[in-house]
C-alpha positions as CSV (number, residue, x, y, z in Angstrom):
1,X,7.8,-15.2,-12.7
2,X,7.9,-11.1,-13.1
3,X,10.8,-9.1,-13.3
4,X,9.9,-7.8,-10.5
5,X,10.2,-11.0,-8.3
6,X,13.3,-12.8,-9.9
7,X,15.0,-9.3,-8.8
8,X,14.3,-9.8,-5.5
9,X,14.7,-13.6,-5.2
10,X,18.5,-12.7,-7.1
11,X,19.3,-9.9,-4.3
12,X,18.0,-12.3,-1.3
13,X,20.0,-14.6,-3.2
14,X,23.4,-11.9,-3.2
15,X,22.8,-10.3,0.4
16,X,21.9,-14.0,2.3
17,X,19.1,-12.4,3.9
18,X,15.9,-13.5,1.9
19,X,13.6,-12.4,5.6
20,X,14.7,-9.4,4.9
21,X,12.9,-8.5,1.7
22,X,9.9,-10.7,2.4
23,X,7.9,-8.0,4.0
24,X,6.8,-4.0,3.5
25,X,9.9,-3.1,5.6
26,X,13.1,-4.2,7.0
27,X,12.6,-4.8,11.0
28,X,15.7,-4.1,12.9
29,X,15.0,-6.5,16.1
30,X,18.1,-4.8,17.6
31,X,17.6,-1.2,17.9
32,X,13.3,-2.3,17.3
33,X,13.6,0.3,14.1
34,X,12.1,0.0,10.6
35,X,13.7,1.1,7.5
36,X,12.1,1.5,4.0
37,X,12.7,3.5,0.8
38,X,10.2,3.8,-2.4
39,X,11.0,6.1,-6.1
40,X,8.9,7.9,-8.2
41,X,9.6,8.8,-11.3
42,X,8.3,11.3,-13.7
43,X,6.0,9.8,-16.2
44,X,6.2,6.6,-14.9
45,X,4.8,6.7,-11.0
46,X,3.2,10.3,-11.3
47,X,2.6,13.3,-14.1
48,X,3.4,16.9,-13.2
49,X,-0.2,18.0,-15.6
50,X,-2.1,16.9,-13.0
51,X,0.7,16.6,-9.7
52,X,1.0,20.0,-8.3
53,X,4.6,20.3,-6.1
54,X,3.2,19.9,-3.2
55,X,0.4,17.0,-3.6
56,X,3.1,15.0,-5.3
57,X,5.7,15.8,-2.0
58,X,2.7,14.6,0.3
59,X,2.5,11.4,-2.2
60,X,6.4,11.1,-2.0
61,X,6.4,10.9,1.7
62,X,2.7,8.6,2.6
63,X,3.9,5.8,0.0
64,X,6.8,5.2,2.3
65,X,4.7,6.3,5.7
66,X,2.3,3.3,4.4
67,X,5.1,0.8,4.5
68,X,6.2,1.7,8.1
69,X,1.9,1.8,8.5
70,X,2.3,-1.7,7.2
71,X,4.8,-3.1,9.9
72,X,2.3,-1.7,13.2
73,X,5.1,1.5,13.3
74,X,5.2,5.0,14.0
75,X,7.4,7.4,11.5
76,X,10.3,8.8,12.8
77,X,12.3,10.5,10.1
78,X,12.7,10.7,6.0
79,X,15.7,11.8,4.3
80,X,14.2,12.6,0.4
81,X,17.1,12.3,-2.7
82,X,15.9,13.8,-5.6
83,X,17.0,13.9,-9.3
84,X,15.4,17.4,-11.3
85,X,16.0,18.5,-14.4
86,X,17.5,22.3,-15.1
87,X,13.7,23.3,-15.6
88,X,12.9,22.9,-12.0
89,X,13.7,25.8,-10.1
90,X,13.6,26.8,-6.3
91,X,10.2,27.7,-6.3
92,X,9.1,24.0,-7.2
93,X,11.3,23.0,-4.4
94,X,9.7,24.9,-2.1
95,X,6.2,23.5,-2.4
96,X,7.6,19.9,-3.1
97,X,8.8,20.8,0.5
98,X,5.9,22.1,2.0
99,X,4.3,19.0,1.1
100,X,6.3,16.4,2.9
101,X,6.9,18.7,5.5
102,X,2.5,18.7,6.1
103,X,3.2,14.4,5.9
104,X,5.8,15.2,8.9
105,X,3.4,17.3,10.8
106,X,0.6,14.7,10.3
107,X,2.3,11.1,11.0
108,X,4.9,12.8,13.5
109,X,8.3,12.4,11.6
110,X,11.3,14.7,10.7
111,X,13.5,15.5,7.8
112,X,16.6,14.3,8.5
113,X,18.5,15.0,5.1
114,X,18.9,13.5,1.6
115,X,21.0,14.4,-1.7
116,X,20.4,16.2,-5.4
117,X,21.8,15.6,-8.6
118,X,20.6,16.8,-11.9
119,X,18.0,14.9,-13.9
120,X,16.5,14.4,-17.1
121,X,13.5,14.0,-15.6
122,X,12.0,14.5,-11.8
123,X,12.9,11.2,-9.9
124,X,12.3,11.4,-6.2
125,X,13.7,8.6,-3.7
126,X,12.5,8.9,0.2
127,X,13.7,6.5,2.8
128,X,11.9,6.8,6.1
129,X,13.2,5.5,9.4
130,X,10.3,3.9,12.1
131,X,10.0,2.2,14.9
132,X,8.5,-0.1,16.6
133,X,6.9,1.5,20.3
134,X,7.9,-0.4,23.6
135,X,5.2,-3.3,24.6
136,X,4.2,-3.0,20.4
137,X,4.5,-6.4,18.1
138,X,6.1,-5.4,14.5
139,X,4.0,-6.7,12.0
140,X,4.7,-10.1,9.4
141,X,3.2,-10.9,6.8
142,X,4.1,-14.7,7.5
143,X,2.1,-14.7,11.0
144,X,-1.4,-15.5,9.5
145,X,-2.9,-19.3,11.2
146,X,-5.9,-20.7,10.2
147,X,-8.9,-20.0,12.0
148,X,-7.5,-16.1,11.8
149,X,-10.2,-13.0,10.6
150,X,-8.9,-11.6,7.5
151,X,-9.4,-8.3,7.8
152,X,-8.6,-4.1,5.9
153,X,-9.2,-0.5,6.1
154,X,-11.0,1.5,4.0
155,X,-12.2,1.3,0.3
156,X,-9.9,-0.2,-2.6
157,X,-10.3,0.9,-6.3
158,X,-10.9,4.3,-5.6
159,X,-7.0,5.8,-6.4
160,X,-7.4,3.8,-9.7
161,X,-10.3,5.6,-10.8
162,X,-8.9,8.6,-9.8
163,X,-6.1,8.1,-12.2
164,X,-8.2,7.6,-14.7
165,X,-10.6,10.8,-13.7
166,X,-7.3,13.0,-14.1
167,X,-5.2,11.5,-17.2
168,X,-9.1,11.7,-19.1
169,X,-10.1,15.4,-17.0
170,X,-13.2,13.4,-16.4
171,X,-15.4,15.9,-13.8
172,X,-16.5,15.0,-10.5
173,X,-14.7,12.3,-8.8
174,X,-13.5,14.0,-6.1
175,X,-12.6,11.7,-3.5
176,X,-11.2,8.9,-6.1
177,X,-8.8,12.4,-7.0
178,X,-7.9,12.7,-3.6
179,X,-7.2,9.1,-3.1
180,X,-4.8,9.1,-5.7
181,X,-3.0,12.6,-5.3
182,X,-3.3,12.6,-1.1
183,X,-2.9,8.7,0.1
184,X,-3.7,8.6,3.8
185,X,-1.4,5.9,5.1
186,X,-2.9,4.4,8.2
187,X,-0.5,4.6,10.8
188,X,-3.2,4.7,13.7
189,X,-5.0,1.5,12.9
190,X,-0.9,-0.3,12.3
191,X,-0.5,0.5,15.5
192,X,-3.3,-0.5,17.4
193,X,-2.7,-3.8,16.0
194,X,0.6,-4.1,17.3
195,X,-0.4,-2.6,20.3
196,X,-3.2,-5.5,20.5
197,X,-1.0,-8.8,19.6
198,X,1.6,-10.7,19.9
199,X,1.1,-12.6,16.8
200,X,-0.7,-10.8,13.4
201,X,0.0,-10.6,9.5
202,X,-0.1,-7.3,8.0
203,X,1.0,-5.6,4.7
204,X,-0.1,-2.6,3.1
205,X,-2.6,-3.0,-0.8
206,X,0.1,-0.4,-2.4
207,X,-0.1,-3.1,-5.2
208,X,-3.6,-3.8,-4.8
209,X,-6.1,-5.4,-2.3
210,X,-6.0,-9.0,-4.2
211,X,-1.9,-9.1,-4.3
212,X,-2.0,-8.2,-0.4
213,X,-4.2,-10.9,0.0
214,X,-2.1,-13.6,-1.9
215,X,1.2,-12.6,-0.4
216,X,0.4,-12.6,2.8
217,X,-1.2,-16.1,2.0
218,X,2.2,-17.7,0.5
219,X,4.4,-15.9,3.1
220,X,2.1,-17.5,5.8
221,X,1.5,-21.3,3.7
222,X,-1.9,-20.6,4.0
223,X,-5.5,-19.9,2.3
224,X,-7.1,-16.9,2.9
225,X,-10.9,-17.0,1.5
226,X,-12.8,-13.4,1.5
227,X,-16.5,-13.1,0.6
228,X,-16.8,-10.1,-1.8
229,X,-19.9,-8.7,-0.1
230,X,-17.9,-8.0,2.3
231,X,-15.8,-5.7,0.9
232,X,-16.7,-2.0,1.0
233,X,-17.7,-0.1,-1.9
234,X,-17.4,3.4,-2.0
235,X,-20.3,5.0,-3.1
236,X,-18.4,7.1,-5.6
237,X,-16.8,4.3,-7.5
238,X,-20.2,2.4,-7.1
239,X,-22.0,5.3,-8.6
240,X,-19.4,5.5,-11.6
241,X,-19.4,2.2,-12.8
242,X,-23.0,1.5,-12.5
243,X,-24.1,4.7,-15.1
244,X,-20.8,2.9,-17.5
245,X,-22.8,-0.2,-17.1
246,X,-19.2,-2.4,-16.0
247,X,-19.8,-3.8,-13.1
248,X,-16.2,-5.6,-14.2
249,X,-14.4,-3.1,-14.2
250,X,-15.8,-2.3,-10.5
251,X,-14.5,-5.7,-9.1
252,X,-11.2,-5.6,-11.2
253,X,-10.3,-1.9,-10.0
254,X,-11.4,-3.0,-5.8
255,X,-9.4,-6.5,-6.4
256,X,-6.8,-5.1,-8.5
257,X,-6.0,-1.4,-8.8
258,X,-3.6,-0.6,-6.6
259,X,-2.1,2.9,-4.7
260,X,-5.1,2.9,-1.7
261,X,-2.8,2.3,0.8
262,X,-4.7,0.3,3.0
263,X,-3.7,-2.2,5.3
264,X,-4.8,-6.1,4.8
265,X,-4.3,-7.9,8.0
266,X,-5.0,-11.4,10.0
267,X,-5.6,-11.3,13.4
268,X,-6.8,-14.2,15.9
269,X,-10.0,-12.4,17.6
270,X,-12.0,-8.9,17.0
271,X,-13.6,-6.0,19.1
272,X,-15.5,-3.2,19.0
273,X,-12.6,-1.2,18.8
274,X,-10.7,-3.0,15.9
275,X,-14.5,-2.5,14.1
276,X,-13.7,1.1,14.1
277,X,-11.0,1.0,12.3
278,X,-11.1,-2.5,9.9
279,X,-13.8,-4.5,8.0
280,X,-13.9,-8.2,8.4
281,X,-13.5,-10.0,4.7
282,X,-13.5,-13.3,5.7
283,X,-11.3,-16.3,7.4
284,X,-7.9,-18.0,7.2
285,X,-7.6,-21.7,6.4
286,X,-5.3,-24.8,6.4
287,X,-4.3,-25.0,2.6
288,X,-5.0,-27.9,0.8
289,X,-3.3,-26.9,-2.4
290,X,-1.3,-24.5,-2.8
291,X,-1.3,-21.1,-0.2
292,X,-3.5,-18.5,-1.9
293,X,-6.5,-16.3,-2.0
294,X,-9.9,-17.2,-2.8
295,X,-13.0,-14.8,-3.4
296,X,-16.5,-16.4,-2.8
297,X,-18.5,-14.1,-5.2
298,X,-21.8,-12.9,-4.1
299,X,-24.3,-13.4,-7.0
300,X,-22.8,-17.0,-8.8
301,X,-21.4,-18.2,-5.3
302,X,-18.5,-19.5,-6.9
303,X,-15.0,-19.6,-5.4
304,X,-12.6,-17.2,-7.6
305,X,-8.9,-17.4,-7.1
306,X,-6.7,-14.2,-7.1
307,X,-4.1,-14.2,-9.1
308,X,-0.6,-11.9,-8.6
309,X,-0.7,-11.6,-12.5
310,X,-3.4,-9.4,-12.7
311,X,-1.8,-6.9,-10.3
312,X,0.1,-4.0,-10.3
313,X,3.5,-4.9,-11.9
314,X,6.3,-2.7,-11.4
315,X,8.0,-3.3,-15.0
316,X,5.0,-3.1,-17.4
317,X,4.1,-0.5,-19.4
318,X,3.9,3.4,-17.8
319,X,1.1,3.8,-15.2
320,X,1.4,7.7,-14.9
């Protein structure tokens, strides 16, 4: 077991409320709001060589934008806390500023407040407050049933590459830079799903495409089997990894890189509409053995399983 999950199994323990930490968000049935908060911290989450103020203040406000995204909500406000050393001064504020202020303007939410205390190093902390529109279905992970389309947005691996392009100052690589530094949480495409049902599983693949895929399975007690020709490639991150010759390291960055910010969903029918906005990766299944994810790989045709061990762990070794 990680670190990372015998912490939250000892606070669900502590609090009594293990529903509560089992998804993206916490979903206030009540008042139909959703409450979040992420960190970042310097040289561990993000690195100010290659973070200008402002990209990393976008960053600071989509990672937690993603997880209301990731419960079918719309943003209504973040209150920011922030930790800086004596270095920083007020112009560094003011672009850190300007970029969650563009996130605002973009996804619709407000700066409601926050606190600052002095820091050895830059640590950020933004909570953001959503909700769930009227005639809208909030979003579980444990609502997939077999016989459900598995389905996602967009491309995975490309924000891990893009790491890699600016840690190394490799050229080029433009939009796996701008998946990295300018995530683009998918608010629009949450919400048309809860606009659409009454019952789906969704999470966002902040941790990876293959870890969404497996938690969603175990929350649910299900299998969920994806073909991998059916998942996108971006032509960038094809292009790269087919001059390095590793078409490996292609599979293990779209499986499990992690920061793309996508959504990973179930749903019990598609459209033409949801086509727009989601590609189908395969089908959900009674499990036989124990709930998981399976990938059918396109040249062998052998059945792979996905393992949480191989994604992003939140107590390993520095990923800035």
């Amino acid at each position: 077991m990680s670190k990372e999950l015998a912490i939250i199994n000892l606070i669900s323990q502590l609090t009594g409320q293990p529903e509560a930490l089992a998804d993206d968000a916490f979903w206030d049935a009540d008042n139909r709001l959703i409450y979040t908060t992420d960190m970042l911290v310097e040289n561990r989450h993000f690195n100010t060589h290659y973070f200008s103020p402002e990209a990393l203040g976008w960053k600071a406000a989509a990672v937690n934008i993603s997880d209301i995204a990731a419960m079918g909500g719309q943003l209504k406000y973040l209150l920011i806390s922030l930790g800086l050393p004596d270095s920083i001064g007020l112009d560094w504020i003011q672009e850190f500023y300007k970029g969650l202020l563009s996130a605002c303007q973009r996804f619709g939410g407000h700066i409601a407040g926050g606190d600052t205390v002095s820091s050895d190093q830059i640590t950020i902390n933004v909570t953001a407050v959503g909700g769930c529109p009227p005639g809208h279905t909030v979003g579980r992970r444990y609502n997939a049933q077999a016989g459900d389309y598995v389905i996602a947005t967009g491309f995975h691996g490309l924000s891990q590459l893009g790491l890699m392009a600016l840690q190394q100052n490799l050229p080029n690589l433009e939009a796996c830079k701008a998946a990295h530094l300018h995530p683009m949480p998918k608010i629009e495409s949450g919400l048309m799903l809860s606009a659409k049902y009454e019952r789906y599983a969704l999470m966002d693949s902040s941790d990876g495409l293959a870890d969404a895929l497996i938690k969603i399975a175990q929350a649910s007690g299900k299998t969920l089997r994806v073909n991998q020709d059916a998942i996108p490639v971006h032509p960038e991150l094809a292009a790269y990894w087919q001059t390095a010759n590793n078409p490996q390291a292609l599979w293990q960055g779209i499986l499990y890189g992690g920061e793309d910010f996508e959504l990973v969903a179930t749903v019990p029918e598609m459209d033409e509409a949801l086509l727009a906005h989601f590609h189908v990766l395969g089908r959900v299944e009674e499990a036989s053995q124990e709930p998981g994810a399976w990938l059918l790989e396109a040249t062998s045709g052998k059945q792979q399983a996905l393992s949480l061990s191989q994604a992003y762990q939140h107590f390993q070794a520095s990923h800035a």
